[in-house]
C-alpha positions in Angstrom: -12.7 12.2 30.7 -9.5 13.6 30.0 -8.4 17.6 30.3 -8.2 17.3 26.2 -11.2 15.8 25.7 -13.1 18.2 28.0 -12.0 20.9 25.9 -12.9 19.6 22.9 -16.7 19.2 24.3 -17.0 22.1 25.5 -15.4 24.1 22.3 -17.8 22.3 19.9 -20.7 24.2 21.2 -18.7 27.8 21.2 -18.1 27.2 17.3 -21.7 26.1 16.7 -22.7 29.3 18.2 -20.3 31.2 17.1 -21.1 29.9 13.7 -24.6 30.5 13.9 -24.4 33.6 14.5 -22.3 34.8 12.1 -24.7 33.2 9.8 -27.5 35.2 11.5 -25.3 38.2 11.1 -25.2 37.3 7.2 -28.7 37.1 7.4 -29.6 40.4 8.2 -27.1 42.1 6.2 -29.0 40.2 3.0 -32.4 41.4 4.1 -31.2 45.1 4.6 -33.4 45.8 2.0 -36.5 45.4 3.9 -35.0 47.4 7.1 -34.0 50.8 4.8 -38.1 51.8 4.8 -39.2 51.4 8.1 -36.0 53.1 9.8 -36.2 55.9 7.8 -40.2 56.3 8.4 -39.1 55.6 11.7 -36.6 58.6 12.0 -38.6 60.7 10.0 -41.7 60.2 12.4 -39.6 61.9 15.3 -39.7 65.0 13.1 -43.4 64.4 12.5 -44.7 63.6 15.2 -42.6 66.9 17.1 -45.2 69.3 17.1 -47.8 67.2 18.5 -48.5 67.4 22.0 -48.3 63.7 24.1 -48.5 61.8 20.4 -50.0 58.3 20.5 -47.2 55.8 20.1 -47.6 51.9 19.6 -45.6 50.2 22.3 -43.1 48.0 21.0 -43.9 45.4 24.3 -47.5 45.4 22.9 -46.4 44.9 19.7 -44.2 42.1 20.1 -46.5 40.7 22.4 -49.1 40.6 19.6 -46.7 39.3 17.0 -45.7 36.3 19.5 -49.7 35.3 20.8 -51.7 36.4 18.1 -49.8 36.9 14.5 -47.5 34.1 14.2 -50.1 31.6 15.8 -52.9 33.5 13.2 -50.8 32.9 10.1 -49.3 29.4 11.3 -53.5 28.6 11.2 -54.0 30.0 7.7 -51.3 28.0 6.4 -52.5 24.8 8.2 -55.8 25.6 6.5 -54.5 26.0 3.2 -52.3 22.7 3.4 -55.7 20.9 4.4 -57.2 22.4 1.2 -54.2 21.3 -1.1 -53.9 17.9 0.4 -58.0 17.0 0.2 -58.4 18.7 -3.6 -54.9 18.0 -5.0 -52.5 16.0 -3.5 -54.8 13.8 -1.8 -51.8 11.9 0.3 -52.9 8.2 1.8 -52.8 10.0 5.3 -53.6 13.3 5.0 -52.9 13.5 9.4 -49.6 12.1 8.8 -48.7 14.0 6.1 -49.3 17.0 8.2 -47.5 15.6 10.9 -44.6 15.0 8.1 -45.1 19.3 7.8 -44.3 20.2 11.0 -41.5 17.5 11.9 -39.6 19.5 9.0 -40.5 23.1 9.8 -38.6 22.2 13.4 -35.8 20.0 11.4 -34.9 23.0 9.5 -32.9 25.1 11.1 -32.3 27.5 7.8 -35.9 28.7 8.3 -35.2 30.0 11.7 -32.7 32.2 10.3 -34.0 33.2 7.5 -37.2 34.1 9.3 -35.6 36.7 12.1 -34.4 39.2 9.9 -38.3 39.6 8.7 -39.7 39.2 11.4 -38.0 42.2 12.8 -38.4 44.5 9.8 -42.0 43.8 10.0 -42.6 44.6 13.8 -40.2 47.8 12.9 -42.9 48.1 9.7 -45.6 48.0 12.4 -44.6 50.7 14.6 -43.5 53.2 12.3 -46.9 53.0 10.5 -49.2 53.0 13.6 -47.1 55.7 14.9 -48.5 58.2 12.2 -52.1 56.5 11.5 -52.2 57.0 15.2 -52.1 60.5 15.0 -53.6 61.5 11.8 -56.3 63.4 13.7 -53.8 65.2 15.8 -51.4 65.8 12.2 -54.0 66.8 9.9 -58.0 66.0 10.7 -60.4 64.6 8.1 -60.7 67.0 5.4 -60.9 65.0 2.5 -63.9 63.5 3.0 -66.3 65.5 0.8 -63.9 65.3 -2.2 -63.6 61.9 -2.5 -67.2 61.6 -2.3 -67.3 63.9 -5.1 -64.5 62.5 -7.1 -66.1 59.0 -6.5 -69.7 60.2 -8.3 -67.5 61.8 -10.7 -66.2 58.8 -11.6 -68.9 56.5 -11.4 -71.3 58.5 -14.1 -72.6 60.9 -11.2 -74.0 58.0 -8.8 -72.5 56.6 -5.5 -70.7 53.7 -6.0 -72.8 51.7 -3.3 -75.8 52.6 -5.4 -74.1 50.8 -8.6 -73.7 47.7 -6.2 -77.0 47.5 -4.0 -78.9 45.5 -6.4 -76.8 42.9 -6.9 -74.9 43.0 -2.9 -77.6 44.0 -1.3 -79.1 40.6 -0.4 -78.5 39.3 3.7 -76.7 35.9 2.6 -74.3 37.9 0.0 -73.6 40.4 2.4 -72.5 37.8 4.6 -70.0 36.2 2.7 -68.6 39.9 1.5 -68.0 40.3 4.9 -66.7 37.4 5.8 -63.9 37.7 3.0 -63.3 40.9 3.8 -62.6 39.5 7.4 -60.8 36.9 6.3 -58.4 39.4 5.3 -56.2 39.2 8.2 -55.7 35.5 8.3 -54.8 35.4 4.3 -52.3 38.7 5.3 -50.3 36.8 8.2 -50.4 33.5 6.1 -49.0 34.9 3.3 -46.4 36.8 5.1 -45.6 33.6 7.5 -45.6 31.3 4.9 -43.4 33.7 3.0 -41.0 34.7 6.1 -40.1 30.8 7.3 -39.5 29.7 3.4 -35.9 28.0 3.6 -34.3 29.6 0.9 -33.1 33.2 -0.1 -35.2 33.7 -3.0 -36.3 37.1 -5.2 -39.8 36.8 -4.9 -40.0 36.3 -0.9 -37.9 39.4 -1.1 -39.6 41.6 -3.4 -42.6 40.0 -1.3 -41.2 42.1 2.0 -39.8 45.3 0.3 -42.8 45.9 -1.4 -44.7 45.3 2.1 -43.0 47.3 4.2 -43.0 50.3 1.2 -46.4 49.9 0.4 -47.5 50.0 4.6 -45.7 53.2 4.8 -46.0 54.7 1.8 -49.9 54.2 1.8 -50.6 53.1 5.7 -48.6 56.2 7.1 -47.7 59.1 4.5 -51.1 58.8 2.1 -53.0 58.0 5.0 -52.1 61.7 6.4 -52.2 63.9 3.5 -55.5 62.6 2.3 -56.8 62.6 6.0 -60.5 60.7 5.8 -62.4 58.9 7.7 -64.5 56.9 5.2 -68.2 56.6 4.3 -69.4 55.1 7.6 -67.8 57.9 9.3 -69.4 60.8 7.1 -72.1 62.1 8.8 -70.4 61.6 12.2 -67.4 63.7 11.5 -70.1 66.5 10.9 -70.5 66.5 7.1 -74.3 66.7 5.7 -76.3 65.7 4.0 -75.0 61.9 4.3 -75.2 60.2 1.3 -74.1 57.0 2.9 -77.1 56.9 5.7 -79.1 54.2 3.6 -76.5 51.5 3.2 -76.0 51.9 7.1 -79.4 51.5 7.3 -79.4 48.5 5.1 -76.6 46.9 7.0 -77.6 47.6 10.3 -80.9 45.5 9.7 -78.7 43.1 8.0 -76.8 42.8 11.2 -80.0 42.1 13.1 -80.5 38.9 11.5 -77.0 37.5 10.1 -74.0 39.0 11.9 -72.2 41.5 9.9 -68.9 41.9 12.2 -67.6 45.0 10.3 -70.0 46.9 11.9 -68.2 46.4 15.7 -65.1 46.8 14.1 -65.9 50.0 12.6 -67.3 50.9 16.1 -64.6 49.8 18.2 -62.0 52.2 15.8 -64.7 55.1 16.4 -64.9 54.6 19.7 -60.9 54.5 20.1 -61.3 57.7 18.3 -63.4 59.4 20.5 -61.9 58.4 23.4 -63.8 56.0 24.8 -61.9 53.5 24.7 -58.2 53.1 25.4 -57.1 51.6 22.3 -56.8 53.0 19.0 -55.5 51.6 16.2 -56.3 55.1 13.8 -58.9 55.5 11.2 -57.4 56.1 7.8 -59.7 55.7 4.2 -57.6 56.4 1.6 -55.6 54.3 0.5 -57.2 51.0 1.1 -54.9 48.8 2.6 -57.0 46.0 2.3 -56.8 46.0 -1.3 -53.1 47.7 -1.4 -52.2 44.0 0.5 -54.7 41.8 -1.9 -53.0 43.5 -5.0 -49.3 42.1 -3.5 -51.3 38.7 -2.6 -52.3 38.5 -6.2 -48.9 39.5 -7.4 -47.1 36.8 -5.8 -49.7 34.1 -5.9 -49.0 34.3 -10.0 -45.7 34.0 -10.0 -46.4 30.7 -7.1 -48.6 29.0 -9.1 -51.3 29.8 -11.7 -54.4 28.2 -9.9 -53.1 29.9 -6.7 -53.3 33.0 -8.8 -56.4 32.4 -9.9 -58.1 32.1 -6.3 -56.1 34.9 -4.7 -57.7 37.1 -7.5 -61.4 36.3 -6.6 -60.5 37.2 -3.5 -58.9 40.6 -4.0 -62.3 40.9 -6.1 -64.4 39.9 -3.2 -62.0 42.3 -1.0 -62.5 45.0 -3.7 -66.2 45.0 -3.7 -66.5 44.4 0.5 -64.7 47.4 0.7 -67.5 49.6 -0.6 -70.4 47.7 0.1 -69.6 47.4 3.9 -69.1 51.0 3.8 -65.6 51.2 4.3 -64.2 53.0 1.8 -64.8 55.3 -1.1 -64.1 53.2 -4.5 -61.4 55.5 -5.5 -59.8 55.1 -2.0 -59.8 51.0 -3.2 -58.4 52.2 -6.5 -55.8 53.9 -4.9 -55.0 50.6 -2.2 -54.5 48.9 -5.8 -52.2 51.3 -7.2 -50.2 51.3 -3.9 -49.8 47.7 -3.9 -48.5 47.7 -7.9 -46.3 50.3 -7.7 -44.7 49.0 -4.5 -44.2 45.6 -6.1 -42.4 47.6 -9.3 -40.5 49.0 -7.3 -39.1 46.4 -4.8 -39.1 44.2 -7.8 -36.3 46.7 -9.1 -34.1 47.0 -6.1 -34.5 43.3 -5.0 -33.0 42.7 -9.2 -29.6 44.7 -8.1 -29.4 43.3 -4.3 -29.2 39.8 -5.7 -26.4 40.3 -7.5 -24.5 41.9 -4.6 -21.6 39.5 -3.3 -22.6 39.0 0.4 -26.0 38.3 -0.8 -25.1 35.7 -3.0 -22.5 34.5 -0.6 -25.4 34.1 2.5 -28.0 32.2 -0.5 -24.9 29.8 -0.5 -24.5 29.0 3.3 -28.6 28.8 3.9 -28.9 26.3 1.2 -25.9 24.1 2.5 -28.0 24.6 5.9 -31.1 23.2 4.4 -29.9 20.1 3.3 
């Protein structure tokens, strides 16, 4: 091999880097959008969290280790459940195993979703931690005081009765239960799907983006600043956090037999958080009622599953029903804290859907849609 032809060899990989990551580079300025909330909760948690002696902070090692073994493998599952669906019901390929072999050969062929994905990725761990930082410390910032009011305000609203009371005659069956809780479960996997699915899409489009802005606004806003001026611990919580008498002590009741002879798995989750809260156990991921971030997240699911396609519109709103409805008869929230998860989740996705509008008109945006699509091919 010649001196000349050395050089060329070696150069070819220096510009493919170099032009990747410029490209990268590109790709982060475009998503700026989805960074400006969580650095600014992020700086304004420092001022927050000043006064409080040794706050509880979530480790960014931790976290990234959970996004790497648990979050991208859990949504990576959901959407290799819902191809499965689409193919079986709908498409209904010759090979449904090869087809999905066909799936994965061009998520690694395609290198545009790689660097379309990292910018997310990031903004969502940086999401993550400046949300957990403040829910983390909500007892320490202001303790559960809001409790009784919005066990008031919920009779108020419901003609004077607890909304549990409205639901136990037609929820308040063992199987039914079951499957409420199960949805409500499900939760998590239909969250990291969405997101996933969302993040590793190959193109630069509006909707992923409003998708993301409205996220990571909606997590703070509601997850972290709501969360800690309306400081509550929720209906399963209310007689433990010393209020009486405890309106809520029959549907315990009701699903604690339940749990003795179908599993009802909200009931170790709700004690694993109280049990973080009282100290017995190490971690602690923060008890927070209102807003409902269950239903804040099933609103955006909704939202975007529309504008996808109708039918998966149509089944991501029986769910955010199922979600609704889980989230008061498992005794997890006050109905107005679901109302207010609902709200959050619209008024997140007006606004992004405002902002995202004006970013993609912006030249380096529209510049960096051009270079990822010439990738893609």
């Amino acid at each position: 091999m010649t001196d000349a032809i050395a050089s060329t060899a070696v150069s070819l990989p220096r510009r493919q880097l170099a032009s990747w990551a410029r490209l990268l580079r590109q790709s982060f300025a475009a998503h700026w959008l989805v960074f400006v909330v969580p650095v600014l909760a992020l700086v304004a948690n420092e001022v927050i969290l000043g006064p409080v002696d040794e706050p509880r902070r979530a480790g960014v090692v931790i976290l990234i280790r959970s996004m790497v073994t648990f979050t991208l493998p859990a949504g990576l599952f959901a959407i290799f459940l819902a191809r499965v669906v689409q193919m079986l019901f709908y498409e209904k390929p010759p090979s449904p195993v090869r087809a999905l072999i066909g799936d994965v050969k061009t998520l690694l062929r395609t290198p545009a979703r790689l660097v379309n994905a990292f910018p997310v990725v990031v903004a969502v761990l940086l999401c993550s931690k400046a949300m957990l930082d403040i829910k983390m410390n909500i007892p320490a910032l202001h303790p559960f005081s809001w409790d009784e009011t919005l066990m008031q305000v919920d009779r108020q609203l419901h003609g004077g009765v607890d909304p549990w009371l409205w639901l136990q005659p037609m929820l308040g069956h063992a199987p039914i239960t079951f499957v409420i809780n199960m949805a409500y479960n499900f939760w998590f996997l239909v969250l990291f799907g969405m997101w996933v699915y969302l993040a590793f899409r190959p193109t630069f489009h509006a909707l992923r983006l409003q998708f993301f802005v409205a996220y990571t606004f909606a997590w703070i806003f509601g997850g972290a600043l709501l969360a800690m001026l309306f400081s509550s611990a929720g209906p399963l919580y209310y007689g433990l956090i010393g209020l009486s008498p405890d309106p809520y002590v029959p549907l315990l009741d009701y699903l604690h037999a339940t749990d003795e002879t179908i599993p009802i798995w909200a009931l170790d989750a709700q004690q694993l958080l109280w049990d973080g809260y009282t100290g017995e156990r190490k971690m602690f991921l923060g008890i927070s009622a209102l807003p409902s971030m269950h239903n804040a997240m099933t609103m955006l699911f909704v939202l975007v599953g529309w504008r996808i396609h109708r039918t998966l519109g149509i089944w991501l709103t029986v769910y955010a029903a199922l979600v609704l409805l889980g989230s008061v008869h498992l005794a997890w929230h006050y109905a107005v804290d679901s109302y207010a998860g609902l709200v959050v989740g619209a008024l997140s996705w007006w606004i992004a859907g405002r902002l995202v509008e004006w970013n993609m008109r912006l030249p380096h945006v529209r510049q960096y849609r051009v270079e990822l699509e010439r990738l893609a091919r």
